[in-house]
C-alpha positions in Angstrom: 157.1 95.8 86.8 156.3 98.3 84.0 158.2 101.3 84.1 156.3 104.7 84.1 156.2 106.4 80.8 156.3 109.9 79.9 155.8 111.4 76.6 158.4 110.5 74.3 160.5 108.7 77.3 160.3 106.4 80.3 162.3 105.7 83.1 163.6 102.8 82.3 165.1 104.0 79.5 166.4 107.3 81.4 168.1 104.6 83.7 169.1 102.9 80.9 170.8 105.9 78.6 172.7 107.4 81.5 174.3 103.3 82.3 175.6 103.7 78.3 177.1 107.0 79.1 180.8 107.3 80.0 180.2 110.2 82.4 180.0 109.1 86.1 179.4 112.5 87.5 176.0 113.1 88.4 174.6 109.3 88.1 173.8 109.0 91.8 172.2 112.5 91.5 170.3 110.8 89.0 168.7 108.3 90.4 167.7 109.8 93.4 166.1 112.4 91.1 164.5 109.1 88.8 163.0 108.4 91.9 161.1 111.3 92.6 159.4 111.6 89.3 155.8 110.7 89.5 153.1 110.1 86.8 150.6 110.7 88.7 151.3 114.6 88.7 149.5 116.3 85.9 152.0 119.2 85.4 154.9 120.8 86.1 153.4 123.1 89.1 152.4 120.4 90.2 155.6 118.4 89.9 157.5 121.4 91.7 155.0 121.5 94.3 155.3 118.1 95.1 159.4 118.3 95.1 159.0 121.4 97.6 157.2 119.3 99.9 159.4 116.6 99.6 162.6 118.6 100.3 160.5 120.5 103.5 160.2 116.8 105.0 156.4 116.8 105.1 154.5 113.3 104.9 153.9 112.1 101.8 150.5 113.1 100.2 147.9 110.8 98.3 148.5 112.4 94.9 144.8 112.6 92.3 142.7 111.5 95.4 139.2 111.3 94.8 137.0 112.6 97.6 132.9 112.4 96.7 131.0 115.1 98.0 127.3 116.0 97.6 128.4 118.0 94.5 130.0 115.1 93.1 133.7 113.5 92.9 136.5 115.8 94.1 140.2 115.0 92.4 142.5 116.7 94.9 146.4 117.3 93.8 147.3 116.5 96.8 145.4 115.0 100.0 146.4 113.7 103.5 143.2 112.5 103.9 144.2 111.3 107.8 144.4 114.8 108.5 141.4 115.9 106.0 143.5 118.3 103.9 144.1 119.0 100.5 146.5 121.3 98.4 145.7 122.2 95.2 148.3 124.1 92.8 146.4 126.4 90.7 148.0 126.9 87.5 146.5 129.2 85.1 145.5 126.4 82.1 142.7 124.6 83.9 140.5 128.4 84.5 140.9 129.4 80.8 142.2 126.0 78.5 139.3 123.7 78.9 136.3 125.2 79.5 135.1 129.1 79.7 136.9 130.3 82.5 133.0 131.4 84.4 131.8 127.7 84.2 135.1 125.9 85.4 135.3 128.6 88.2 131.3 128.4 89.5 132.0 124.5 89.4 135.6 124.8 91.6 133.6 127.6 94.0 130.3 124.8 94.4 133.4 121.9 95.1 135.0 123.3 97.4 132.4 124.4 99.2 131.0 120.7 99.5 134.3 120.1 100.8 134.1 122.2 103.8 130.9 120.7 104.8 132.5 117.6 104.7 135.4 119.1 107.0 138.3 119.0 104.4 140.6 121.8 104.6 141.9 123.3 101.6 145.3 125.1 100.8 146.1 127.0 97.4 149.6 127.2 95.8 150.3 128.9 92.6 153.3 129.3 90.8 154.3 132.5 92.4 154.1 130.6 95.2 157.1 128.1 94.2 159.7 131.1 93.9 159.9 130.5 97.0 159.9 126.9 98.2 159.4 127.3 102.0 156.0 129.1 101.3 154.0 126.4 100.3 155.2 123.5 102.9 154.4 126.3 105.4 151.0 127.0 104.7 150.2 122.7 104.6 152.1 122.6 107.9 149.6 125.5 109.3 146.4 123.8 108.1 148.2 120.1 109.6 147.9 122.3 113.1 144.8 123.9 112.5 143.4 120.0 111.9 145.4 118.3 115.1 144.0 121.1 117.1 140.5 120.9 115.9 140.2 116.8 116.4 142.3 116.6 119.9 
């Protein structure tokens, strides 16, 4: 199995460094921290996001799922797609790093409106959001309801 790599380290060797060390303390911590980390989150809102949902006890998401629309191929952050919602962190780089911020925002306004058509429900956290961990894992756990109750 190939371990997942990170820029400039792996986990493999993570697991590795911390077996050469003489320190006990904290190794168990460790690895159940190792075993959170996932490459398939593109930053560290993300990352915290996902780590706020874990510790609220929600079901795991589908993390970069791809959801075509008549507007083209949606990547959500995070998607129970059983349930048809998504949860997208919005940090600040992707409306002014890539692209001008006008373009990348008429293009996010025309997706997720083809999502809604489609019956997808979509929550928003932002990094304000993750000062307070309950916050976020509240709002997915509202839309979860609002989607029970609209297919029973």
């Amino acid at each position: 199995m190939m371990p997942h790599s990170f820029p400039g380290a792996n986990l493999q060797g993570i697991r590795d460094a911390a077996e050469r060390t003489e320190a006990a303390r904290g190794l168990r911590r460790l690895e159940d921290l190792l075993g959170l980390l996932d490459p398939r989150s593109e930053s560290p809102g993300e990352s915290r996001t996902r780590l706020a949902l874990v510790a609220a006890g929600l079901s795991a998401p589908r993390l970069q799922f791809e959801i075509p629309t008549a507007e083209g191929v949606f990547r959500a952050d995070f998607a129970w797609p059983e349930l048809m919602v998504i949860l997208e962190f919005d940090g600040e780089s992707k409306y002014f790093d890539y692209r001008p911020t006008p373009d990348v925002l008429l293009a996010e306004r025309r997706g997720e409106n083809a999502l809604v058509v489609e019956g997808w429900t979509l929550v928003r956290a932002r990094w304000a959001d993750l000062s307070n961990p309950g916050v976020v894992p509240a709002r997915v756990l509202a839309a979860f309801e609002r989607a029970r109750r609209l297919a029973g």
